[in-house]
GUBAKE-42001 format. One record per residue: residue in three letters; x, y, z of N, C-alpha, C, O in turn. Coordinates in steps of 0.02 Angstrom, whole numbers, padded with zeros to 5 digits, always signed. Layout:
N
ALAXYZXYZXYZXYZ/...
end
This chain:
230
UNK+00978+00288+00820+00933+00253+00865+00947+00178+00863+00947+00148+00810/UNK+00962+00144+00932+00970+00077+00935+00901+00029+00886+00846+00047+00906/UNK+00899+00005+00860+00822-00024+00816+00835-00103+00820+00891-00126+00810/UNK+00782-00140+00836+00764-00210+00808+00711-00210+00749+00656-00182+00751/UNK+00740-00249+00694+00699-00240+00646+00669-00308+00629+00701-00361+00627/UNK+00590-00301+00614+00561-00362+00599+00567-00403+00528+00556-00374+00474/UNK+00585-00466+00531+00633-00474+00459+00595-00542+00450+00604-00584+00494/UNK+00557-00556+00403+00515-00616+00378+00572-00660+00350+00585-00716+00372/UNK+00608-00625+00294+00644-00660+00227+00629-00643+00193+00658-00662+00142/UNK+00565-00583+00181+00531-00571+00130+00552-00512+00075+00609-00492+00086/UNK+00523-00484+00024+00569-00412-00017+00574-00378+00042+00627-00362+00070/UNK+00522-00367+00058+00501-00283+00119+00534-00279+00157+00570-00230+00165/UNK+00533-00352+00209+00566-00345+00276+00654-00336+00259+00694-00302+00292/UNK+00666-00372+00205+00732-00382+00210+00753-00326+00175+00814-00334+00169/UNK+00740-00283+00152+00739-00213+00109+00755-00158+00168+00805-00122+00172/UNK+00701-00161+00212+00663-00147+00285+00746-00123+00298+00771-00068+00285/UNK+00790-00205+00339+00831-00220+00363+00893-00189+00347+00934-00173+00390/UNK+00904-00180+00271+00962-00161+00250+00927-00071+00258+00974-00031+00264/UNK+00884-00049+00258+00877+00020+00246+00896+00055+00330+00926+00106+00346/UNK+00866+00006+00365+00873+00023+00433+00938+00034+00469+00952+00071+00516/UNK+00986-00022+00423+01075-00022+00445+01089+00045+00423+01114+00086+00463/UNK+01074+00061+00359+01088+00140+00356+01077+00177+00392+01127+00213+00397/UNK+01028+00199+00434+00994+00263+00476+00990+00233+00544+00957+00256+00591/UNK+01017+00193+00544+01003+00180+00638+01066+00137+00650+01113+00125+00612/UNK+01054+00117+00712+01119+00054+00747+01056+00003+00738+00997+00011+00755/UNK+01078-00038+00714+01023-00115+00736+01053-00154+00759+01107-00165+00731/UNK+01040-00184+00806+01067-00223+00864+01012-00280+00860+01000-00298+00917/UNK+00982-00306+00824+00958-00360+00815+00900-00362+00757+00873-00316+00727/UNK+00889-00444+00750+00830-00449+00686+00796-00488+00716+00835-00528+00743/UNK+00723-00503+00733+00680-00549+00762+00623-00553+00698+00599-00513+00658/UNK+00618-00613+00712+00603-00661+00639+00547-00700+00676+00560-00714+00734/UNK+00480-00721+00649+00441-00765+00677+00420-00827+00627+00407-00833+00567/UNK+00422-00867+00681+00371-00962+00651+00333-00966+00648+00320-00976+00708/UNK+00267-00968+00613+00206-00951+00645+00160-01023+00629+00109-01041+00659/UNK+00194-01058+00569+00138-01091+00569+00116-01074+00482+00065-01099+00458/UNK+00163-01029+00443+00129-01032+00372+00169-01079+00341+00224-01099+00361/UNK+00122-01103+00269+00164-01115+00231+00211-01101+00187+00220-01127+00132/UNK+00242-01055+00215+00290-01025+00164+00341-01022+00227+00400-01012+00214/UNK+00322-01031+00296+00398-00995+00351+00448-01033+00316+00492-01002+00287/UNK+00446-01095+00316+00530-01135+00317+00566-01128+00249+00622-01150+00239/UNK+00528-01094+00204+00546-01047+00136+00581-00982+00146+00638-00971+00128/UNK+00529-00928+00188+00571-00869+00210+00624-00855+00244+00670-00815+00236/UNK+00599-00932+00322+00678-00883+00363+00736-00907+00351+00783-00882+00382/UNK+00745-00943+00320+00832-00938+00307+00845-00893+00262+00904-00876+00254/UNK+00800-00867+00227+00818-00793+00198+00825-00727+00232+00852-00676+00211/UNK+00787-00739+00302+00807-00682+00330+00877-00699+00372+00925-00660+00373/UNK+00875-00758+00404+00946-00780+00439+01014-00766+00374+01073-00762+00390/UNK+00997-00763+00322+01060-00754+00271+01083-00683+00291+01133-00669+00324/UNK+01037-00640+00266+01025-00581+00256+01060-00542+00323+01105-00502+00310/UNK+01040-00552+00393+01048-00541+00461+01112-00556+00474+01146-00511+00499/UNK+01143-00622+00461+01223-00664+00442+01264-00609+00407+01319-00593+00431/UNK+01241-00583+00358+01274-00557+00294+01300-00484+00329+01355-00458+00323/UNK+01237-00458+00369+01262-00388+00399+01303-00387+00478+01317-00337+00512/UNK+01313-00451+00492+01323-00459+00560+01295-00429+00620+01321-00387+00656/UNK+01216-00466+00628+01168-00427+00636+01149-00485+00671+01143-00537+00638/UNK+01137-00487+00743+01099-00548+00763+01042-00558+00753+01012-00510+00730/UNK+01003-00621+00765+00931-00641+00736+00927-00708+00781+00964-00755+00798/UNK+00853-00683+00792+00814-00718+00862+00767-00756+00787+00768-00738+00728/UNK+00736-00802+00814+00661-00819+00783+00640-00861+00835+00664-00905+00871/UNK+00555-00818+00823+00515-00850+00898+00471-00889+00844+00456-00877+00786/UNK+00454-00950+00896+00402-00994+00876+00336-00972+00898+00330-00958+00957/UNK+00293-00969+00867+00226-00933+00892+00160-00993+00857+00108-00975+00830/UNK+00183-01071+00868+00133-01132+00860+00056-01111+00890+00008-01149+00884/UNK+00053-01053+00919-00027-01064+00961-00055-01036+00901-00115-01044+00891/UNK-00019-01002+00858-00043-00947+00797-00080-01013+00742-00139-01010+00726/UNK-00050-01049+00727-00063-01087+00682-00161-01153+00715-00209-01180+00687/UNK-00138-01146+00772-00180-01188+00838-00244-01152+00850-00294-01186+00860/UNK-00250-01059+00848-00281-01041+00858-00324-01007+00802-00384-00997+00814/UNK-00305-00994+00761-00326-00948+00737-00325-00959+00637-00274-00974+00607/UNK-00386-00948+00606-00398-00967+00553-00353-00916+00488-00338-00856+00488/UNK-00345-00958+00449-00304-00918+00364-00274-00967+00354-00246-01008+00390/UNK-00292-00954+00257-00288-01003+00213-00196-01002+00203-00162-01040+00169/UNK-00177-00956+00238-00101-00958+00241-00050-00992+00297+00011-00990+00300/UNK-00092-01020+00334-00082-01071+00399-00078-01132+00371-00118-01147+00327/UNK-00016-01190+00397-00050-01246+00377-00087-01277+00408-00071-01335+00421/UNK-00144-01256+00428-00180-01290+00459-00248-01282+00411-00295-01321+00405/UNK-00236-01208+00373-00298-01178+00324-00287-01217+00270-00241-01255+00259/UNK-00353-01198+00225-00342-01186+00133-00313-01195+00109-00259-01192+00139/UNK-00306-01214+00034-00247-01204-00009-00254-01122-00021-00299-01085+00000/UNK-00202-01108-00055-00186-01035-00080-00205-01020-00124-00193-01059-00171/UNK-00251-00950-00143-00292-00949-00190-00227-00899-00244-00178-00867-00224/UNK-00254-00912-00325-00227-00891-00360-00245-00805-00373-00294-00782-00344/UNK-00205-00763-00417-00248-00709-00433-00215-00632-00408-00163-00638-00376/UNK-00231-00588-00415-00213-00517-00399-00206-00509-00334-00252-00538-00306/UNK-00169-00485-00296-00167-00484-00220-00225-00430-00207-00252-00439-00153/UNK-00243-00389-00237-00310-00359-00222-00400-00371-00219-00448-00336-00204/UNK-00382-00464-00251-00447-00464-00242-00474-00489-00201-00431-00503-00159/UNK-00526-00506-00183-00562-00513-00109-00553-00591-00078-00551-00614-00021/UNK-00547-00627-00166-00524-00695-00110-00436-00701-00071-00428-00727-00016/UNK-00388-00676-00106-00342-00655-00054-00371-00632+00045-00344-00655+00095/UNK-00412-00600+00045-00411-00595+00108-00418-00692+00151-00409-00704+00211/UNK-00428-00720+00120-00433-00786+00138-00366-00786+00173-00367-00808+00231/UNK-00295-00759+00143-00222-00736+00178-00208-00722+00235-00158-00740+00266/UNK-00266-00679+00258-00261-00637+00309-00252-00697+00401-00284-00736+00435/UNK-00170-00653+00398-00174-00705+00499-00209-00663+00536-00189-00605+00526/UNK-00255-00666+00577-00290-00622+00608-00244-00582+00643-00195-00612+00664/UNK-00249-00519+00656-00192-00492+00709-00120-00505+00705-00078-00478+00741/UNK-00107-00553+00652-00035-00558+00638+00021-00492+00678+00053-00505+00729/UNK+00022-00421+00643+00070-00371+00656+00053-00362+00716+00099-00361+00757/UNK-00018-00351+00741-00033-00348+00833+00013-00388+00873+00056-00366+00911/UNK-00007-00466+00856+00038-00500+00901+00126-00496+00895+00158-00494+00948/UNK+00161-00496+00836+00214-00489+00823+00263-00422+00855+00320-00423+00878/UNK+00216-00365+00845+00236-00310+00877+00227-00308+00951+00273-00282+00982/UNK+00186-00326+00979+00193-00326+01056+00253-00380+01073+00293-00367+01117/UNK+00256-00427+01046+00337-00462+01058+00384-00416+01043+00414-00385+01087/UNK+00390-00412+01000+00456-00353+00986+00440-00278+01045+00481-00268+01089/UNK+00401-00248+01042+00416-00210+01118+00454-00245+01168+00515-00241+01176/UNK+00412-00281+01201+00449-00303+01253+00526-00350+01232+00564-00369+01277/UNK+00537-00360+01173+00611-00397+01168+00643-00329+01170+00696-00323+01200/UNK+00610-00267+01136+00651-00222+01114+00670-00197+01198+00727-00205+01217/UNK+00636-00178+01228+00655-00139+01299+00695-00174+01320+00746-00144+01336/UNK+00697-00261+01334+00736-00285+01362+00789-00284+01340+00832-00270+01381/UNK+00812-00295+01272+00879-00289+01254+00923-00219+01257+00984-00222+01264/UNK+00891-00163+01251+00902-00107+01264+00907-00061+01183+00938-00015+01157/UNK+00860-00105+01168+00840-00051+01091+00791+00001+01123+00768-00005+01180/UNK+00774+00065+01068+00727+00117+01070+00691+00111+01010+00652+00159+01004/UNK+00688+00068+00961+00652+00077+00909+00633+00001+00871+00683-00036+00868/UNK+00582-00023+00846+00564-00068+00821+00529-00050+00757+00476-00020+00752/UNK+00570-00075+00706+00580-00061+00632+00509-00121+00610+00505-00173+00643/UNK+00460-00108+00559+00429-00149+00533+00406-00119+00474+00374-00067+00473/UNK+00433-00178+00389+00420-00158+00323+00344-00137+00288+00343-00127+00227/UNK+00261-00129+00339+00223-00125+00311+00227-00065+00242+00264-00017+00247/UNK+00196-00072+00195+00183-00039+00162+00118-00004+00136+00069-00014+00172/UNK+00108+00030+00086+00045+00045+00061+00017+00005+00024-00045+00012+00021/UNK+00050-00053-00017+00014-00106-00040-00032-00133-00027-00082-00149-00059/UNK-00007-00142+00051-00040-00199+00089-00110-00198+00147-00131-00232+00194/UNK-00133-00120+00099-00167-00083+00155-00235-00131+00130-00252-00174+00171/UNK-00271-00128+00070-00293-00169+00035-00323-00212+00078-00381-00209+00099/UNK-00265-00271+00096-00299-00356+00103-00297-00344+00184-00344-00365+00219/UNK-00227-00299+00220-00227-00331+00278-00245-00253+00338-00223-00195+00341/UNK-00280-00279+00366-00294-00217+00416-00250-00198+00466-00259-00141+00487/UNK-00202-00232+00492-00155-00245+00544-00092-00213+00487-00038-00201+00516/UNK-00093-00203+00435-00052-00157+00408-00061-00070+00394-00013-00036+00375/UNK-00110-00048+00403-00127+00017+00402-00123+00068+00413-00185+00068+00410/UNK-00110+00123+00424-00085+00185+00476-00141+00191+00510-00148+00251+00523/UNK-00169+00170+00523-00236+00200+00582-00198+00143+00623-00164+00157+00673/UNK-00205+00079+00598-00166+00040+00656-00096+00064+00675-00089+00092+00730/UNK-00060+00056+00646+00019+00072+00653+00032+00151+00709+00081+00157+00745/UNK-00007+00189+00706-00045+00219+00749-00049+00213+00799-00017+00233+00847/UNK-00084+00188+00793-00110+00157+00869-00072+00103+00909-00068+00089+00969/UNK-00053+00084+00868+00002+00028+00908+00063+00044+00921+00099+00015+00962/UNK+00080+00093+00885+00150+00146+00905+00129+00182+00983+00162+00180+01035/UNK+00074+00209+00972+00061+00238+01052+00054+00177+01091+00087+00186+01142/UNK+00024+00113+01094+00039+00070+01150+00098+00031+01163+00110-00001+01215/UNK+00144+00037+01098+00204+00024+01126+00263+00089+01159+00314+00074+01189/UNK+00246+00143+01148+00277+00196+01186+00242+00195+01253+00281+00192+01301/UNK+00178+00197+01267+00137+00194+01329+00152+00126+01362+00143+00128+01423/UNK+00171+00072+01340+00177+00025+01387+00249+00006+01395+00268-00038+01434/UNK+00275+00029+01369+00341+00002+01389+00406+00083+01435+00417+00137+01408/UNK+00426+00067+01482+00464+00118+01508+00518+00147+01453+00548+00198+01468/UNK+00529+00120+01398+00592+00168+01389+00542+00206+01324+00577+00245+01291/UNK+00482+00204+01304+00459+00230+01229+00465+00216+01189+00472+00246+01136/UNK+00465+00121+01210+00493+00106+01126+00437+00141+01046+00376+00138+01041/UNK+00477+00165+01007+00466+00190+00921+00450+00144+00902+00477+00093+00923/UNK+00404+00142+00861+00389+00094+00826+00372+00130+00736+00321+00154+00710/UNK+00464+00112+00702+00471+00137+00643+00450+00100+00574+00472+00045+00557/UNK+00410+00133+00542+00376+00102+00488+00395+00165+00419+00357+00209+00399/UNK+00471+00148+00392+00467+00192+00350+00441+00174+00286+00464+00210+00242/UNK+00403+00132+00266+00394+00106+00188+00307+00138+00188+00283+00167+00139/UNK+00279+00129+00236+00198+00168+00247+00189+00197+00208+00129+00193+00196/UNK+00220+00239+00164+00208+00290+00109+00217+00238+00050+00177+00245+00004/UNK+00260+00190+00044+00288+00182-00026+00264+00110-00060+00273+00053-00039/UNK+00232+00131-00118+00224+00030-00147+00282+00005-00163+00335+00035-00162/UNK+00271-00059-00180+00310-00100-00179+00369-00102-00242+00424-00130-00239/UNK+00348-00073-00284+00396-00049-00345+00442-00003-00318+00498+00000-00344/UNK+00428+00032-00273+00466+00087-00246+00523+00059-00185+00580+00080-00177/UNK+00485-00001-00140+00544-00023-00119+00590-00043-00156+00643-00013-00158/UNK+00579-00097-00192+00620-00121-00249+00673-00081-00273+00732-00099-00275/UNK+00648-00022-00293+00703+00020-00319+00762+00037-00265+00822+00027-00270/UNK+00719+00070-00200+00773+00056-00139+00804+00023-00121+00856+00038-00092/UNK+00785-00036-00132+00825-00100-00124+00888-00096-00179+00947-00100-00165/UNK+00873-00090-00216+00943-00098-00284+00978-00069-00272+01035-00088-00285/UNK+00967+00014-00232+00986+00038-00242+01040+00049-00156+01082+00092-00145/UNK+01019-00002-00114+01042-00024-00042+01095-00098-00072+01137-00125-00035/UNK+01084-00113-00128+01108-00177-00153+01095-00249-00125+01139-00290-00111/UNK+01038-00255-00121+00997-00289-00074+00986-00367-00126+00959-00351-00179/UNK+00995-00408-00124+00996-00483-00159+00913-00505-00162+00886-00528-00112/UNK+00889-00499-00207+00828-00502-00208+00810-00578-00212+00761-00601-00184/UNK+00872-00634-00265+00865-00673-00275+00860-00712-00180+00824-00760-00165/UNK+00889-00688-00150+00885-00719-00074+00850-00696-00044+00870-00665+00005/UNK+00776-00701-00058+00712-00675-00024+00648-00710-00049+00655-00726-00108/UNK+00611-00720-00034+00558-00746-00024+00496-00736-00038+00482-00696+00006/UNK+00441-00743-00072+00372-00708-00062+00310-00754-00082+00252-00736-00072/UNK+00331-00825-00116+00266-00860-00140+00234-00903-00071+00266-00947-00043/UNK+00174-00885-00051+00130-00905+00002+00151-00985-00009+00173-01013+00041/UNK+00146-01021-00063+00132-01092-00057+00162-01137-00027+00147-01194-00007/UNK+00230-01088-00026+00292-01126-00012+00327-01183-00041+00375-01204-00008/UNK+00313-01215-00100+00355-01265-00125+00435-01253-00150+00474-01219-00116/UNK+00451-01281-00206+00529-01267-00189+00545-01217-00247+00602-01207-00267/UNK+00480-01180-00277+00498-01122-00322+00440-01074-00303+00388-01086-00273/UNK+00468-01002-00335+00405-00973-00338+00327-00983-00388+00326-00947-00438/UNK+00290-01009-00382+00236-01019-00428+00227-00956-00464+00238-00976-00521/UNK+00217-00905-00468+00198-00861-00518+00138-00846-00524+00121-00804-00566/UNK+00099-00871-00491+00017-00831-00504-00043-00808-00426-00090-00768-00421/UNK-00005-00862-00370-00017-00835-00294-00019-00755-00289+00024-00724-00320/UNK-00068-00719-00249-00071-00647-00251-00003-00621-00218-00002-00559-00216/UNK+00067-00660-00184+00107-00628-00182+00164-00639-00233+00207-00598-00248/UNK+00156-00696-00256+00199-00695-00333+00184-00659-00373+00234-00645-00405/UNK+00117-00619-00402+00114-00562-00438+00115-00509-00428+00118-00466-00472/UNK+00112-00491-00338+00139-00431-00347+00216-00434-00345+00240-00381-00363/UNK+00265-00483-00328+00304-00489-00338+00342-00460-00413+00380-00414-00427/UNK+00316-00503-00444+00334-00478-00526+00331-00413-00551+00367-00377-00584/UNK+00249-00407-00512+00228-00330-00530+00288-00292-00505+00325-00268-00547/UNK+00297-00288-00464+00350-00242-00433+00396-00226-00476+00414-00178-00510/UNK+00411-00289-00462+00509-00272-00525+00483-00268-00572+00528-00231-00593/UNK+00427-00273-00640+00378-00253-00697+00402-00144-00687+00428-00104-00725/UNK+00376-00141-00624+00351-00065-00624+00410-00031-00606+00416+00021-00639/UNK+00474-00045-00547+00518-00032-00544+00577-00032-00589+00625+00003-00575/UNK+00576-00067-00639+00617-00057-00692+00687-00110-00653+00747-00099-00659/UNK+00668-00147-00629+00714-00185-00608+00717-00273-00617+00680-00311-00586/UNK+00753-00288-00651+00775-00366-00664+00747-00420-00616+00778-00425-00563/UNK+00703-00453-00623+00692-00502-00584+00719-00558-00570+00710-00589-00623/UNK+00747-00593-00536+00807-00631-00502+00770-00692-00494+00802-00745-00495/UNK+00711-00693-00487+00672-00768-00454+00650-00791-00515+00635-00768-00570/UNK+00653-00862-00475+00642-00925-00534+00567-00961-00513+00552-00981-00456/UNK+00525-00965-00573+00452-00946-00555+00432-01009-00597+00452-01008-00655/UNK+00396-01064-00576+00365-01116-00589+00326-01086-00658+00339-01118-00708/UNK+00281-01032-00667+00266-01011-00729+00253-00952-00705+00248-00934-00646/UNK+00248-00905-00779+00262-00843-00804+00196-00806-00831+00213-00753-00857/UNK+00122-00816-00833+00074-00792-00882+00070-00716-00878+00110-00684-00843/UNK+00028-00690-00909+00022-00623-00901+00008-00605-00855-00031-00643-00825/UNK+00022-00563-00830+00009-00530-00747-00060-00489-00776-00076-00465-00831/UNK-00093-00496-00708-00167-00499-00740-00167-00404-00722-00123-00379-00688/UNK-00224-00365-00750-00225-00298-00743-00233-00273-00677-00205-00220-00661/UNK-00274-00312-00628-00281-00270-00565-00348-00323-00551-00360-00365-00594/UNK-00380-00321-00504-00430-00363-00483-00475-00386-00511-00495-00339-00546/UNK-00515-00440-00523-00566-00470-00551-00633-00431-00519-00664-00435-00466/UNK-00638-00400-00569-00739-00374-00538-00794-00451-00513-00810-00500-00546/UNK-00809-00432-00448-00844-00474-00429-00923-00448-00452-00968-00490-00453/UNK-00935-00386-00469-00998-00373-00534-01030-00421-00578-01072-00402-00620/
end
């Protein structure tokens, strides 16, 4: 199947990307700006990555995102809260509709270019903080991008089943450069180590049995799982 796959810079997407070269033709990577603090961190990790497979790569600017719409992951929001990606102040993270809006671009890039399938890394992790990652959504938005667009574009989400330790392992095992990827929200010029995506970060390669590659402003104990708000 012809596929465009959605590629942040991030473990997932870029995991996503290399898993997708296996099982499909990909004929492109579309990458978005949105307005966080972390984009000008990620996408040259996905432009590496996209480069590396000889794989073209679009990135759309999407400034109304940052203009319109509230999260402490915008720079326009909050600072970034520290802590377990499961606990409730993480949702402070949340871009509203983020995968909504992203995926209805990719339909229509996908029809036009003459793909049938649009690849995106959600996982089960992420069911947790973000709702626009979910299978009830993914769902549903698979049927309005087959229903609205003439050719049916797919909308493929193979990680839905798997946490993030489990990509990881796929990844190693796709030989996927972990060190050239991306994941601390804050965006400065390392990973901090305690942001809810720097620990699950760690966590990951912790649970996957796999070597961690990133260089992390600090190291403390990765905390057990969420702070009881009790």
């Amino acid at each position: 199947m012809k596929t465009i796959v959605l590629c942040s810079g991030g473990m997932d997407s870029v995991t996503a990307l290399y898993h997708a070269r296996r099982e499909h033709e990909v004929t492109g990577v579309l990458a978005f700006h949105y307005g966080s603090k972390h984009n000008d961190r990620e996408l040259p990790r996905a432009r590496h990555h996209a480069e590396a497979l000889g794989v073209p790569i679009k990135t759309v600017r999407l400034g109304f995102v940052n203009d319109l719409l509230e999260s402490h992951l915008l720079e326009s929001g909050g600072d970034i809260p520290d802590g377990h990606y499961a606990e409730p102040n993480l949702k402070q993270t949340v871009v509203p509709f983020r995968n909504g809006i992203m995926l209805a671009i990719a339909a229509g890039h996908a029809e036009s270019a003459g793909a049938e399938g649009v690849v995106i890394a959600a996982h089960s992790g992420d069911h947790t903080v973000y709702p626009d990652c979910r299978e009830s959504f993914m769902q549903a938005m698979g049927q309005a991008m087959e229903a609205g667009t003439y050719a049916g574009i797919h909308l493929l989400r193979p990680f839905i089943g798997l946490d993030k330790a489990a990509i990881v392992r796929l990844g190693a095992e796709l030989g996927v450069d972990y060190a050239r990827t991306w994941s601390c929200y804050k965006g400065r010029e390392r990973h901090c180590g305690v942001c809810g995506t720097c620990v699950e970060r760690r966590e990951a390669f912790q649970r996957a049995g796999v070597t961690d590659p990133t260089e992390y402003e600090q190291t403390p104990d990765l905390p057990s799982g969420p702070v009881s708000s009790s």
